[in-house]
N, C-alpha and C positions, 0 to 999 in steps of 0.2 A: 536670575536664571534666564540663559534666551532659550525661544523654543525655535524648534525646526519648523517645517510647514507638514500642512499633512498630517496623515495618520501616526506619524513620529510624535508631533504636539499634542495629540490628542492623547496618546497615550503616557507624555512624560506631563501632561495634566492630570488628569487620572491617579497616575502616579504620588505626583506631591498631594494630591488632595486627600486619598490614603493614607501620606505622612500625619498629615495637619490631624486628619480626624483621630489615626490614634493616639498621636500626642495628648492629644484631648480626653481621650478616653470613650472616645464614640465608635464602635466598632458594628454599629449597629446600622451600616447601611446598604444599599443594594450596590452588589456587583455589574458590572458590564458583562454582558453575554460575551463568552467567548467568542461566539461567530458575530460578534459587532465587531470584536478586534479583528477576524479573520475576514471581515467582509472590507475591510478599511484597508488592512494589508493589501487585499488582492484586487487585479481591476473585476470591477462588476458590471453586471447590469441586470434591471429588473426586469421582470415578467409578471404574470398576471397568479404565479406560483408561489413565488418568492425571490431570490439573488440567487442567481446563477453563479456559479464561484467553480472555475476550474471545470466545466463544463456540465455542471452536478445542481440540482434545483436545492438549496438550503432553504428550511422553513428559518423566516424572518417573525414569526410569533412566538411567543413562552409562555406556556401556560401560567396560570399561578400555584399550580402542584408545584412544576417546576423550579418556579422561586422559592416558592417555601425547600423545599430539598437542595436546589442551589446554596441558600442561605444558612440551613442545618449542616452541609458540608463544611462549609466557608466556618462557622462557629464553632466548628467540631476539631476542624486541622487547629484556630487558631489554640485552641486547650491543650493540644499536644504538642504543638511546638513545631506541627506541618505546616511548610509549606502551603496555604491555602487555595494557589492555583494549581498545585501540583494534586493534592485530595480530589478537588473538583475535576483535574482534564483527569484524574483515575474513576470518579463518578460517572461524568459522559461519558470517556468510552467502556463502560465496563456494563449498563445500562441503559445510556440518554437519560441518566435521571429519574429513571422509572424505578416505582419501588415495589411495582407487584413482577418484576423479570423473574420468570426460574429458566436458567439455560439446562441444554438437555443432559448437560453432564450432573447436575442438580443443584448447581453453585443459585445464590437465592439473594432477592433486594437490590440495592441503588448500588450495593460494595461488589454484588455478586459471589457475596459467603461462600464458601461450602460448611453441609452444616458440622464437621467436625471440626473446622478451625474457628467457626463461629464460637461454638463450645468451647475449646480453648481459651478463646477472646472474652469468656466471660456476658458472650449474649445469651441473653434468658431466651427471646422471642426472634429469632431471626426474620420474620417478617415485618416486623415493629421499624419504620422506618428511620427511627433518632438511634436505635440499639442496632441497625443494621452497619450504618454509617460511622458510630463507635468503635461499632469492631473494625470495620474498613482501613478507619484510620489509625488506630492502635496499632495492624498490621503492617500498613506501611510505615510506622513508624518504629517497630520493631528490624522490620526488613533494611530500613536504612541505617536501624546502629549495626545491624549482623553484618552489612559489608561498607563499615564507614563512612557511611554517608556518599556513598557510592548512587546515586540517585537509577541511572541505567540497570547497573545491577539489581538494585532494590525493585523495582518496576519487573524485568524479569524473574526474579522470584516472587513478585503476587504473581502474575500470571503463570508462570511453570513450576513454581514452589523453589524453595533454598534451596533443595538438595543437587535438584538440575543447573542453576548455578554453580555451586561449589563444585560439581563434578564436571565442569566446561571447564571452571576457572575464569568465567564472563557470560556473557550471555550466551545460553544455552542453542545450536544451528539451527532451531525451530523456527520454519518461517513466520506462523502465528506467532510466535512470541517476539521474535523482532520486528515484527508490523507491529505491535503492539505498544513497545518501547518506542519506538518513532514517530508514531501516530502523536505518543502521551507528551512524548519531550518537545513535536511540533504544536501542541497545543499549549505549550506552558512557554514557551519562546516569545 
């Protein structure tokens, strides 16, 4: 295998190392911060804040809530059959990984439920942060058989539900909803 230089190598490292491990059957280890990829991507520089990145202060620490919920995500997609960075960049932005979020429309946890589709999903406890993330990712994994693995479209219907899909025939003219979808497909890139 040659590698590139740079944040190319670091990530087709990363990569094989992934391979290897699950080969093996070890799936049991820590992920890379997304914003260590993003911070590698882009030129940076520090401050006394954190990496500056596209003119914006990033916090360069993670809690260990964080990892613990990074890593329940990451465990959660690989059960379903999701995409595991794709679960996770739907966790970030749909939370920062936080699992006590209730947005004001009342959507609730690290998935940002609402609690009728929670129910659907078969969560007992929507605040329960391994049964919030269950349902999250059931959802999207629901949403990507309903429009064949359509990943864009699927992403647009967690955030504005199927129906607003299917009645665009794509992602729905919502600007929230396509910053949403962009945001999620630049983070899993």
């Amino acid at each position: 295998m040659t590698l590139g230089q740079g944040p190319e190598a670091i990530n087709q490292i990363m990569g094989r190392i992934r391979s290897i491990e699950q080969r093996f059957g070890n799936t049991d280890y820590r992920l890379p911060d997304e914003k260590f990829d993003s911070v590698l991507a882009s030129k940076t520089s520090t401050s006394a804040g954190g990496t500056t990145v596209a003119g914006r202060t990033e916090r360069t620490t993670v809690s260990a809530d964080e990892t613990g919920i990074a890593g329940m995500v990451y465990r959660t997609a690989e059960k379903y059959g999701v995409d595991p960075k794709l679960a996770l960049a739907v966790a970030k932005t749909e939370s920062g990984l936080q699992k006590d979020v209730v947005s004001s429309a009342g959507a609730v946890g690290v998935m940002q439920l609402m609690p009728d589709t929670a129910r659907s999903l078969g969560v007992k406890n929507i605040n329960d942060p391994q049964e919030n993330i269950e349902g999250g990712v059931k959802y999207i994994k629901q949403m990507l058989g309903r429009f064949q693995g359509d990943v864009p479209k699927a992403l647009a219907a967690y955030n504005a539900g199927p129906a607003a899909v299917e009645s665009y025939q794509g992602i729905p003219p919502y600007q929230e909803t396509q910053e949403y979808v962009n945001k999620i497909l630049s983070l899993v890139r």
